[in-house]
C-alpha positions as CSV (number, residue, x, y, z in Angstrom):
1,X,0.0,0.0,0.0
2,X,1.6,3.0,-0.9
3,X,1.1,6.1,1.9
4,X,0.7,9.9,0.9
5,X,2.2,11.9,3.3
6,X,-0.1,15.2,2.5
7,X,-2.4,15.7,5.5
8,X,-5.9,16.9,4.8
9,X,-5.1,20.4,5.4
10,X,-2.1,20.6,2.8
11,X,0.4,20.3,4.9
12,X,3.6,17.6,5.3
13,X,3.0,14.9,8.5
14,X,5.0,12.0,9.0
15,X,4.2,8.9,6.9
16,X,1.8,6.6,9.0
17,X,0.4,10.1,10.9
18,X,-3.0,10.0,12.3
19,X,-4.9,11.9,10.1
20,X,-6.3,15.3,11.6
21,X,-9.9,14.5,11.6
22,X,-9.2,11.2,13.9
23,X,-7.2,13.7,16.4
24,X,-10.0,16.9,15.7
25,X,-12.6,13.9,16.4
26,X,-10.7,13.2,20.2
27,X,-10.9,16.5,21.2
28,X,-6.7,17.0,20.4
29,X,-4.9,20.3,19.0
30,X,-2.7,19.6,16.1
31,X,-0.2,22.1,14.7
32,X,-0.2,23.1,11.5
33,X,3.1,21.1,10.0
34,X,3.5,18.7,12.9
35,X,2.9,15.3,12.5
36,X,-0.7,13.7,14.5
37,X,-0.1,12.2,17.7
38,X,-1.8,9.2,18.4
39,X,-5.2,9.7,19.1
40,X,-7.2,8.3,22.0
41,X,-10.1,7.3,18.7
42,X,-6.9,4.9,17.7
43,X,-8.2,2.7,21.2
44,X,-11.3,2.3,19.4
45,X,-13.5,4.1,21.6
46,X,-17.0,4.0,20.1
47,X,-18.7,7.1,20.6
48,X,-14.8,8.5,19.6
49,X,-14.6,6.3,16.2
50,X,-18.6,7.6,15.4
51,X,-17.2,11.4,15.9
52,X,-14.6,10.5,13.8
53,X,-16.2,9.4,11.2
54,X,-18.9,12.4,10.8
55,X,-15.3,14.1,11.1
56,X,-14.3,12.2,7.8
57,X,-16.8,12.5,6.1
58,X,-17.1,16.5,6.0
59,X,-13.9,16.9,4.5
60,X,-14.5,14.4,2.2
61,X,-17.9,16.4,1.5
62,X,-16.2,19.9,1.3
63,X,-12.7,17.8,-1.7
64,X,-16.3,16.3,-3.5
65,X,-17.9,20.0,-3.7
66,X,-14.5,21.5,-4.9
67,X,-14.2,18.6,-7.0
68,X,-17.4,19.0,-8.9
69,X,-17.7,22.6,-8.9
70,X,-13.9,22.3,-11.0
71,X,-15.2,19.6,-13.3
72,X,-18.1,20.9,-14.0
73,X,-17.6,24.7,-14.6
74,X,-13.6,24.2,-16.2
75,X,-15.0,23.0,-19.8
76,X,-17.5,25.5,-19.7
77,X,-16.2,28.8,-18.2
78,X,-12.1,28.3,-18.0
79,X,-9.9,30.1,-20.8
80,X,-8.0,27.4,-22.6
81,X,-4.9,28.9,-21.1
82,X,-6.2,27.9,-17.9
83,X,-6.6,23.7,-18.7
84,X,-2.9,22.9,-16.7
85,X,-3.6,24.8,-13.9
86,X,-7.2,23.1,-13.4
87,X,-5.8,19.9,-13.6
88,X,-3.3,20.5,-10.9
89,X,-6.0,22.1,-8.7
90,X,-8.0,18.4,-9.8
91,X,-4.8,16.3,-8.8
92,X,-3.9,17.9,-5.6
93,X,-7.5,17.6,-4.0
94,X,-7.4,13.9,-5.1
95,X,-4.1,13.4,-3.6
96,X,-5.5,14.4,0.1
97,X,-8.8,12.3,-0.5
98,X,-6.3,9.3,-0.8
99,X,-4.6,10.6,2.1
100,X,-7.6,10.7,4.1
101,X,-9.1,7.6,2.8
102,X,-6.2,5.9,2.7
103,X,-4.3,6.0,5.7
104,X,-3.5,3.2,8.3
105,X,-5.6,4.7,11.1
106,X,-8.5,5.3,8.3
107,X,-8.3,1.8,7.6
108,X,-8.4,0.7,11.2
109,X,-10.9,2.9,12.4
110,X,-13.1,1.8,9.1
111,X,-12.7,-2.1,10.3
112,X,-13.9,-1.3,13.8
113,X,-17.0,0.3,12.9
114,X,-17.7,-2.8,10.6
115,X,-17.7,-4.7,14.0
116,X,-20.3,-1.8,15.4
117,X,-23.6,-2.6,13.8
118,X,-25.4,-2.7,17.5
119,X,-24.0,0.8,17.9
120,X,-24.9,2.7,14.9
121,X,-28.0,3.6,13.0
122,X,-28.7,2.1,9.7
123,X,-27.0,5.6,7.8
124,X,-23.7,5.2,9.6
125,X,-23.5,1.2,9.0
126,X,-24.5,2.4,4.8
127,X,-21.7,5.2,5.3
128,X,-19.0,2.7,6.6
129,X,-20.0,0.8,3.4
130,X,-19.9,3.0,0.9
131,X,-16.3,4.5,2.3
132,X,-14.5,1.0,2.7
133,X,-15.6,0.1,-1.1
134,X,-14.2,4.2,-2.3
135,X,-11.2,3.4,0.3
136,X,-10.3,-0.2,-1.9
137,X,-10.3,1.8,-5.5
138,X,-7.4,3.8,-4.1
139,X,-6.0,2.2,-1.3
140,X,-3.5,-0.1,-3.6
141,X,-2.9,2.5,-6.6
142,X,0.5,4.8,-5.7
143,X,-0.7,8.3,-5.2
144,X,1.7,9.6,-8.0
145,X,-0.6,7.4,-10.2
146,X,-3.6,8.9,-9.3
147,X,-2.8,12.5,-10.1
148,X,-0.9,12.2,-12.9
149,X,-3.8,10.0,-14.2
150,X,-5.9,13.3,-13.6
151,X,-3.9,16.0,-15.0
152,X,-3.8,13.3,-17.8
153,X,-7.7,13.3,-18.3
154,X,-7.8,17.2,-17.8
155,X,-5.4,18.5,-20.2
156,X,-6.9,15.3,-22.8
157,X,-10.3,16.4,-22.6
158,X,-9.3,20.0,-23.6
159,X,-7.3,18.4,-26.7
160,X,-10.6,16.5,-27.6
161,X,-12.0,19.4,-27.7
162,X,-10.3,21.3,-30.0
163,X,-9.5,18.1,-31.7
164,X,-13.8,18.1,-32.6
165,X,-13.7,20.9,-33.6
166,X,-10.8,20.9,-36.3
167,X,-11.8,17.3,-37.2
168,X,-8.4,16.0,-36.1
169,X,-8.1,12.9,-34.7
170,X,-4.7,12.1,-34.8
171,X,-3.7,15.3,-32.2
172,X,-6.3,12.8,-30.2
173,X,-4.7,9.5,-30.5
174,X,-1.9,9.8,-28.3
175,X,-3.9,10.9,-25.5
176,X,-6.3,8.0,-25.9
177,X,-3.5,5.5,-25.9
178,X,-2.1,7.1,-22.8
179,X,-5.2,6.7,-20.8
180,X,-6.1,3.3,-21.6
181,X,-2.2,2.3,-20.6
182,X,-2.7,4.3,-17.6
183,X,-6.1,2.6,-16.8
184,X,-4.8,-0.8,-17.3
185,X,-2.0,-0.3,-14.7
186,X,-4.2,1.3,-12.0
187,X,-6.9,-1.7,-12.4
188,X,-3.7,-4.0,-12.1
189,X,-2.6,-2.4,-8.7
190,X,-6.3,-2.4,-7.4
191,X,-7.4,-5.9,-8.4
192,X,-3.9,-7.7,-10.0
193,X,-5.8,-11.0,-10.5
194,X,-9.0,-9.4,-12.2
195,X,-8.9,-8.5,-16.2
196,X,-8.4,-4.7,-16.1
197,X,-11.9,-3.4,-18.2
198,X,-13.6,-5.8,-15.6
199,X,-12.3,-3.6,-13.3
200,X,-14.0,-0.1,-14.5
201,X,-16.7,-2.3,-15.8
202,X,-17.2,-2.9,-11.8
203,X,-16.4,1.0,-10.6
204,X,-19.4,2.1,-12.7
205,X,-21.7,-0.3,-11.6
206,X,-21.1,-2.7,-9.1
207,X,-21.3,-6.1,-9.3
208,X,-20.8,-6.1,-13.3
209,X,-18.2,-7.3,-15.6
210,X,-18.1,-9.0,-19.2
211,X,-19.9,-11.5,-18.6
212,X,-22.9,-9.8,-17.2
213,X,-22.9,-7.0,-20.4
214,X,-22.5,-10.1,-22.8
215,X,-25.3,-11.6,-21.7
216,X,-27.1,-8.6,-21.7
217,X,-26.3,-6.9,-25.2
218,X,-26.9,-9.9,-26.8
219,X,-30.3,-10.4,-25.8
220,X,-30.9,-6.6,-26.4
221,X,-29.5,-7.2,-29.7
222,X,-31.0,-10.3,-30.9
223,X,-34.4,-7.7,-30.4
224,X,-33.0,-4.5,-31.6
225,X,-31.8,-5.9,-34.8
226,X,-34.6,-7.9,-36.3
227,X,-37.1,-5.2,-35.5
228,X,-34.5,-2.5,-37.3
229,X,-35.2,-4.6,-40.0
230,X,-38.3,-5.0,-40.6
231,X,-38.8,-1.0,-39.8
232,X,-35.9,-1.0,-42.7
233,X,-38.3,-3.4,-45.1
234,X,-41.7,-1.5,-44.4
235,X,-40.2,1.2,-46.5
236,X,-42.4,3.6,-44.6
237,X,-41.0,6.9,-42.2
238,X,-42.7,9.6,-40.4
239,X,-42.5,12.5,-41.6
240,X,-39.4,14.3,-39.9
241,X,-39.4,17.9,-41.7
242,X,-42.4,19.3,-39.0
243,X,-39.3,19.6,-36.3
244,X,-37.1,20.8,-38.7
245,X,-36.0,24.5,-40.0
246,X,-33.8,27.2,-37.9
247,X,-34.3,28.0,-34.3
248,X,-32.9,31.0,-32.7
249,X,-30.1,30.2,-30.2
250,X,-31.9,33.0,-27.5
251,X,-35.1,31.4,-27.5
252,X,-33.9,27.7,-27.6
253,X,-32.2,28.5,-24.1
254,X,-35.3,30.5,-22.9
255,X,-37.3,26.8,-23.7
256,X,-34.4,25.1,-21.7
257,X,-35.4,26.6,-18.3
258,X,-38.8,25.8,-19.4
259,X,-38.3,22.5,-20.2
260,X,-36.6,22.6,-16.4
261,X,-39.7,23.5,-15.2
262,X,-42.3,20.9,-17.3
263,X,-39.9,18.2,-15.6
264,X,-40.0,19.5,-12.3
265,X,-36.9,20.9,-11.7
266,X,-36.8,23.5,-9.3
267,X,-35.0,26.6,-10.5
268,X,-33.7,28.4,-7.4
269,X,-31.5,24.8,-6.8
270,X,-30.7,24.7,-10.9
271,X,-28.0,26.5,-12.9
272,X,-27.5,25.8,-16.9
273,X,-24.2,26.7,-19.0
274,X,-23.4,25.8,-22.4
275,X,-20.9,23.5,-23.2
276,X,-19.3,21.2,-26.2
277,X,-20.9,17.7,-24.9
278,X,-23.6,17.8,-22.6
279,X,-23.3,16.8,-18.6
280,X,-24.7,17.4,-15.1
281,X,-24.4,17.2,-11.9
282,X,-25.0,18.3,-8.3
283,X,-23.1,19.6,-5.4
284,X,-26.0,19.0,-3.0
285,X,-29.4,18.3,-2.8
286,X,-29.8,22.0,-2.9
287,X,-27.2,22.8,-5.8
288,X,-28.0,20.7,-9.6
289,X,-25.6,22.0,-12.2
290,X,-27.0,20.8,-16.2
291,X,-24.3,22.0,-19.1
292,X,-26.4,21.7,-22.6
293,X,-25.4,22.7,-26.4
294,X,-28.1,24.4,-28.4
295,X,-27.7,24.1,-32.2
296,X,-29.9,26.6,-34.4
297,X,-30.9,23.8,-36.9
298,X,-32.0,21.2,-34.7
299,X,-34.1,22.1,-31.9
300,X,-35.2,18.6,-30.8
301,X,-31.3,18.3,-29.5
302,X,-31.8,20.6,-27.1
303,X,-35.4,19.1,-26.2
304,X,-34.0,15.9,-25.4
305,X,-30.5,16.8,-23.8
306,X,-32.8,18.9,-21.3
307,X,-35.1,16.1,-20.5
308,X,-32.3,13.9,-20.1
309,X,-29.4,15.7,-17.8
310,X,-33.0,17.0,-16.0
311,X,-33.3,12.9,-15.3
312,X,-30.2,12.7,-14.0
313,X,-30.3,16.2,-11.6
314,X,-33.9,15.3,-10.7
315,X,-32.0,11.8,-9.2
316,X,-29.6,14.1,-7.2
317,X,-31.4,16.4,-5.7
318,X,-34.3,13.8,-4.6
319,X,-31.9,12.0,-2.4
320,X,-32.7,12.0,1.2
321,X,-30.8,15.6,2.6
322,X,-29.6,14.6,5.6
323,X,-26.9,12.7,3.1
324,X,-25.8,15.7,1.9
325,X,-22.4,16.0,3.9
326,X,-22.1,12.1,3.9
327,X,-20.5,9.4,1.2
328,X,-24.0,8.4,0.2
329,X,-25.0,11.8,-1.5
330,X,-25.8,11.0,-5.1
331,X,-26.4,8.3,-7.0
332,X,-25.3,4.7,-6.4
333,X,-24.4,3.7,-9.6
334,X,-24.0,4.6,-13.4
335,X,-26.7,2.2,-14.9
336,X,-29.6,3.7,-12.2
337,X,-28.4,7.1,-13.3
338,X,-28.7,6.8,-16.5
339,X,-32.2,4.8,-15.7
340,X,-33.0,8.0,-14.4
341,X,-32.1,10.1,-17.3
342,X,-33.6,8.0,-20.3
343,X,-36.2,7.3,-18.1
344,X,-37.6,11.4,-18.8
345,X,-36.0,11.3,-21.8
346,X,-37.5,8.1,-23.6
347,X,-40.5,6.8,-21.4
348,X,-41.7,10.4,-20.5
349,X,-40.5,12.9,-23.2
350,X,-40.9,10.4,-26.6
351,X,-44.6,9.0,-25.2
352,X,-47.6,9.5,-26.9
353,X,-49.2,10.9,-24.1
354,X,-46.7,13.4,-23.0
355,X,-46.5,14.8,-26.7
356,X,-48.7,17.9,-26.4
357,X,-47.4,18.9,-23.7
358,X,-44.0,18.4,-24.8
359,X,-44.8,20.6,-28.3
360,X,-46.8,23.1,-26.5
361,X,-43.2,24.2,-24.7
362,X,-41.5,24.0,-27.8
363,X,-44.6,25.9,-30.1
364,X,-44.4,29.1,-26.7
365,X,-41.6,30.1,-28.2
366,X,-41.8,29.0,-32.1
367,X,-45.1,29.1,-32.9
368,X,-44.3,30.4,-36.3
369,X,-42.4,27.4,-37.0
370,X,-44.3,24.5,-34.9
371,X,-47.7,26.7,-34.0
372,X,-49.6,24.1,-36.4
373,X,-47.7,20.7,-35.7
374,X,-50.1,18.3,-34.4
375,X,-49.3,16.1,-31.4
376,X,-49.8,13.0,-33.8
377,X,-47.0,14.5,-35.9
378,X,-44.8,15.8,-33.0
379,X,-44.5,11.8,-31.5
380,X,-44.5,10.4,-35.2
381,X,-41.3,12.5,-36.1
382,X,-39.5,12.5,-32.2
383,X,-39.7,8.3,-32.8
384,X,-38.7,8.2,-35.9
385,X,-36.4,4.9,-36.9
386,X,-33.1,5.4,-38.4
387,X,-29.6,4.5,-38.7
388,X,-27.7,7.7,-37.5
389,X,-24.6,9.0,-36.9
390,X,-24.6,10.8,-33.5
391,X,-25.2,8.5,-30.3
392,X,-27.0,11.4,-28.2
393,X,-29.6,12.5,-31.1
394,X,-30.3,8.8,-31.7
395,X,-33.5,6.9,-31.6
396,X,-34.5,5.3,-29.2
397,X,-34.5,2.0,-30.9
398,X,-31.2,2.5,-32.5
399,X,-29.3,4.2,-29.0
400,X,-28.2,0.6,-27.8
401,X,-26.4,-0.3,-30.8
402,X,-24.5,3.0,-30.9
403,X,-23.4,1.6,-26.6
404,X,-22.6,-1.7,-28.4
405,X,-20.4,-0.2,-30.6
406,X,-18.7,1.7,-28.1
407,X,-18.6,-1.7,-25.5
408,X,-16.7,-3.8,-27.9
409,X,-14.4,-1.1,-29.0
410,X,-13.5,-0.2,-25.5
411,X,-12.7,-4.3,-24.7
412,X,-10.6,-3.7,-28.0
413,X,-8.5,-1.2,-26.5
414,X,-7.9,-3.1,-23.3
415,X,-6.8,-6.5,-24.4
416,X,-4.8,-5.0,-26.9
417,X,-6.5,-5.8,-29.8
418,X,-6.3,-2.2,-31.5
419,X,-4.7,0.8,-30.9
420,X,-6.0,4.5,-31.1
421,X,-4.5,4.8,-34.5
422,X,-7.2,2.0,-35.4
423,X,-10.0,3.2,-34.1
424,X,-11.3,5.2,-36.5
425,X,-11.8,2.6,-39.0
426,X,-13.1,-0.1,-36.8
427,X,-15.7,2.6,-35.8
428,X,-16.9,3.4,-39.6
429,X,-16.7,-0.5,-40.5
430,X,-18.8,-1.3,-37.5
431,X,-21.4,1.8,-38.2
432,X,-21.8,0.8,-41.6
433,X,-22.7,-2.9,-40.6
434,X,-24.6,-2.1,-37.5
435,X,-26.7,0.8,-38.7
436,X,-26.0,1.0,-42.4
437,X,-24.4,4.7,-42.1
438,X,-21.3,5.4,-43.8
439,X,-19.2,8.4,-41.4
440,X,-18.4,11.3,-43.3
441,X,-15.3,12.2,-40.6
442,X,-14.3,11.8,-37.0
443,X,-16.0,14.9,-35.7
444,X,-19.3,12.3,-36.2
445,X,-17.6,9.3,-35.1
446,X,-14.9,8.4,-33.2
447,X,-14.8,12.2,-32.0
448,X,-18.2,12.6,-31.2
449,X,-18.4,12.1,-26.9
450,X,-15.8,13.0,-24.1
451,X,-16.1,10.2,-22.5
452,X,-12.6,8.6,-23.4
453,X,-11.0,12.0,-23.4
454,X,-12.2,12.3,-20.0
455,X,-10.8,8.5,-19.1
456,X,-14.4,7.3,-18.8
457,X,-13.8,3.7,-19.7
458,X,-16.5,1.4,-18.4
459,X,-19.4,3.9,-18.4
460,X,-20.4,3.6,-21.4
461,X,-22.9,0.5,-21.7
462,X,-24.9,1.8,-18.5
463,X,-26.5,4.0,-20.9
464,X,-28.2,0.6,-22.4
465,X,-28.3,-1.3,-18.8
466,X,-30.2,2.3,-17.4
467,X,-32.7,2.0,-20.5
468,X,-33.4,-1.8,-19.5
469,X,-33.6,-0.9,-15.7
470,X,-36.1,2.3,-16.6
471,X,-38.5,0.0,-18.4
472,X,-38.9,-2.3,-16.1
473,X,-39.2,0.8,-12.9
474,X,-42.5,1.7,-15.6
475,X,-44.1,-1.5,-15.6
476,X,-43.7,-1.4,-11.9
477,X,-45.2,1.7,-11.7
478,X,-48.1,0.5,-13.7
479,X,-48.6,-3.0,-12.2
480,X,-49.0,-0.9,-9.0
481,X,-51.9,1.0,-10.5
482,X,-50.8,3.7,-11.7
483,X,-52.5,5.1,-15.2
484,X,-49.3,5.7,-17.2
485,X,-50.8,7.3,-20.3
486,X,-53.2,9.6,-17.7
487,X,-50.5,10.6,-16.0
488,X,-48.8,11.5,-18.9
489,X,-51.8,13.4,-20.3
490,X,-52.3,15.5,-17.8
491,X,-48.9,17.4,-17.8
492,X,-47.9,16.6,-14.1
493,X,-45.0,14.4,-14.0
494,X,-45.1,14.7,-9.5
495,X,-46.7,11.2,-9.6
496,X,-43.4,9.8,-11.4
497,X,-41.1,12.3,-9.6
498,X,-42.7,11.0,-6.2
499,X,-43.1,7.1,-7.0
500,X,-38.7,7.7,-8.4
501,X,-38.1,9.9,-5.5
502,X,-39.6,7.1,-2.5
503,X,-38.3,3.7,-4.6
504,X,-34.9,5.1,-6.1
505,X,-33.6,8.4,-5.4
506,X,-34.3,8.5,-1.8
507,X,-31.3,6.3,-0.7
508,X,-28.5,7.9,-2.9
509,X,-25.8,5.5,-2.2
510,X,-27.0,3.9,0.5
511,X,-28.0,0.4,-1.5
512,X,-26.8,-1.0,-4.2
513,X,-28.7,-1.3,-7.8
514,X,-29.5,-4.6,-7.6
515,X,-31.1,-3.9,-4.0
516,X,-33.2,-0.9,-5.3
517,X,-34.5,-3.2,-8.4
518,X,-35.5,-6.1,-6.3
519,X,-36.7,-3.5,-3.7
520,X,-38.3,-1.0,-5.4
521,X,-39.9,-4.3,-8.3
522,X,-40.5,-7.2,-6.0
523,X,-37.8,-9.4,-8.3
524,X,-34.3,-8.9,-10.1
525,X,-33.7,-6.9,-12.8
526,X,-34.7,-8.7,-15.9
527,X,-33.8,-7.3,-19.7
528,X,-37.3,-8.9,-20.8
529,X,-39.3,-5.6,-20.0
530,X,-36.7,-3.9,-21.8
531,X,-37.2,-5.8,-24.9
532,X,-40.9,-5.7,-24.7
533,X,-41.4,-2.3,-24.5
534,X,-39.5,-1.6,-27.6
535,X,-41.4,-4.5,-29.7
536,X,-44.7,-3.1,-28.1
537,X,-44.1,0.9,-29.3
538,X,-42.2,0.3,-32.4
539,X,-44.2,-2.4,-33.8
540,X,-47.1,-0.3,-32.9
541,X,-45.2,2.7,-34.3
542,X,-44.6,1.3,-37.7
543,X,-48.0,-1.2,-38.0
544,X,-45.4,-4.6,-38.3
């Protein structure tokens, strides 16, 4: 285990030091630059170890708000001067949450509230989970790693960028060739015997690897594609051009805050920037941050990039407050995140049902240009079937092939199968046979997300797995009696937001995915009501 001898508070201490929060937690003075004495919390005195840890956890809570307030207002604010200096901001914060997670005494004082479950209440027994799983993805990695890996990431995601925008993707390459190297030595320190995408596989959603996303895409698949092809045989599309034309800019982000609004969202805990690729996410319950792109010919983008990063703040901010300052603030995993997100995106935003009151939004402030759209036409065009380029303005039939595409490249990468200098073709060869589009250049295909740049190997296919796990959170919500097409209809999504917020978002971190699916639906999670529900809409969609 290698030690990092930064205490929490920046300054140098003796390697093996008790951090400051154990000796702040027993009552002790420290001086700044002197190493921790041993703390009377090191005896293991209970009501010592719980002050402790409520210690830990709020510097923890105050690195995590510094952390996200960095990531998430850098790509969108920061001159491009100041990329290097963000990342080192980035790597020294991550450096003193190792040294605070990591330490000896951590460690210790972890393993002897594992041994207090008579003493503590259910949060604090969920909190000394949740840390000791965060401890073991660092704990074994050498801190030197860690931070280099970040101003890595930072100053790569800032070359994507511009590397987009000038079409260029051999300035990229080297950076992606770097990060999977990188990755593949830091999964090797943390889990030597496991195969090293198994291990991010894991990080973004517990309990997965290979095996399980094998299984899974291929039964997606063996649905997705034989239904793409008979929409492909009908010879039949709705018509598209009735969302189509130019869109001013101004008004497209005046609709965004309404669209904030239609969800749910509350605006005095929202705020909304532009950026390059769209993210989100939240400092607090209290604090949601959503980054969107508005482009002037293609106003359904912006539609569906609101109702989607809305999913995921609306799963942030619906998390039980008293976990705001804890380990168990947010969500617990990629896959129910994104089941969050597609879930108002897909199930809410490309229904039947919610289409007039999805176009009435849009027609408030185009009415020239949409005023005489019908709702009919509205959900035809939004569900239209087609091979596309762009994953994030995909279908929602189509969408899981784009993830498939991405899944095998990324196992590519890892096992050495293909460098970055490859990928570009493999892309274009695998989007020609998966969704018969030929790619005109890398800005719309291997270019296209940040994910990679941003070392975000792994998350990827829990943009399928949150699709499957949203369907199947529906027809709970149904079999339970609600009226899903009445609720729709009548504009007020609080039903959904309520039935999400007491089943899912409620308990942040606290349990796992698979505890929240048999929880919250009585049984596993099962990829069948996936695959129903797209048979169902789009043989209904196309009369198959």
């Amino acid at each position: 285990m290698a030690e990092d001898n930064v205490t929490p508070e920046g300054t140098t201490g003796a390697a093996g030091a008790v951090p400051s929060f154990l000796a702040q937690a027993a009552g002790q003075q420290q001086l700044p630059g002197t190493p921790s004495r041993p703390a009377p919390a090191a005896l293991g005195n209970p009501r010592q170890d719980i002050a402790a840890l409520d210690n830990l956890e709020r510097h923890l809570f105050a690195h995590r708000y510094a952390e996200i307030g960095l990531s998430c207002y850098g790509p969108s604010i920061d001159p491009e001067a100041a990329t290097p200096d963000r990342g080192e901001a980035m790597a020294i914060l991550e450096e003193e949450d190792k040294a605070l997670l990591c330490s000896e005494e951590t460690g210790n004082l972890l393993e002897r509230l594992s041994t207090m479950d008579d003493l503590l209440t259910d949060t604090q027994i969920a909190q000394v989970k949740i840390l000791k799983r965060d401890r073991s993805q660092l704990v074994d990695v050498p801190a030197e790693m860690t931070s280099e890996f970040t101003r890595l990431t930072t100053e790569s995601d800032a070359v994507w960028r511009k590397a987009k925008a000038d079409n260029d993707w051999k300035s990229f390459e080297p950076y992606l060739d770097r990060i999977v190297s990188q990755m593949t030595k830091i999964a090797n320190f943390r889990n030597p015997h496991a195969d090293p995408y198994d291990v991010w596989l894991d990080d973004f959603e517990h309990g997965t690897d290979r095996a399980f996303y094998n299984n899974f895409f291929n039964q997606v698949k063996d649905t997705v594609v034989p239904l793409l092809a008979k929409i492909q045989q009908k010879g039949w599309q709705p018509d598209h051009s009735v969302v189509e034309g130019r869109f001013d800019v101004a008004r497209q982000w005046e609709l965004a805050h309404d669209l904030m609004d239609l969800e749910g969202l509350d605006r005095k805990t929202m705020f909304l920037t532009s950026t390059e690729h769209p993210y989100s996410d939240a400092l607090t319950t209290n604090y949601a941050i959503i980054a969107a792109h508005v482009f002037e010919d293609d106003v359904t983008s912006n539609v569906f990039t609101m109702l989607h990063e809305g999913g995921h703040a609306l799963y942030e901010l619906g998390v039980d407050p008293s976990f705001n300052y804890t380990s168990l603030k947010g969500g617990t995993s990629s896959g129910m995140h994104e089941a969050q997100s597609r879930f108002f995106e897909n199930y809410v935003g490309r229904s039947r049902a919610f289409a007039p009151h999805l176009l009435g939004a849009m027609a408030n402030h185009f009415r020239g240009q949409l005023g005489r759209v019908t709702a009919n036409q509205f959900y035809q065009a939004i569900n239209r079937v087609e091979g596309s380029l762009v994953r994030v303005d995909a279908d929602e039939l189509t969408y899981p092939l784009h993830i498939l595409i991405r899944y095998e490249i990324e196992q590519m990468l890892f096992s050495g199968q293909c460098k970055a200098a490859d990928v570009p073709q493999i892309w274009n060869e695998k989007y020609e046979s998966y969704l018969g589009v030929k790619v005109p250049d890398d800005a719309h295909g291997a270019l296209q997300d940040t994910h990679w740049a941003d070392g975000l190997f792994g998350y990827f296919p829990t943009y399928a797995l949150g699709g499957a796990f949203g369907a199947q959170l529906r027809h709970q919500m149904i079999a339970e009696g609600m009226d899903w097409d009445a609720t729709l209809a009548s504009g007020d999504l609080s039903p959904i937001r309520e039935w999400l917020r007491s089943r899912i978002w409620h308990y942040g971190r606290s349990l796992d995915a698979p505890e929240l699916m048999e929880k919250a639906c009585g049984e596993p999670f099962s990829p069948s009501y996936y695959t129903e529900y797209l048979t169902q809409k789009f043989s209904a969609l196309y009369n198959l």
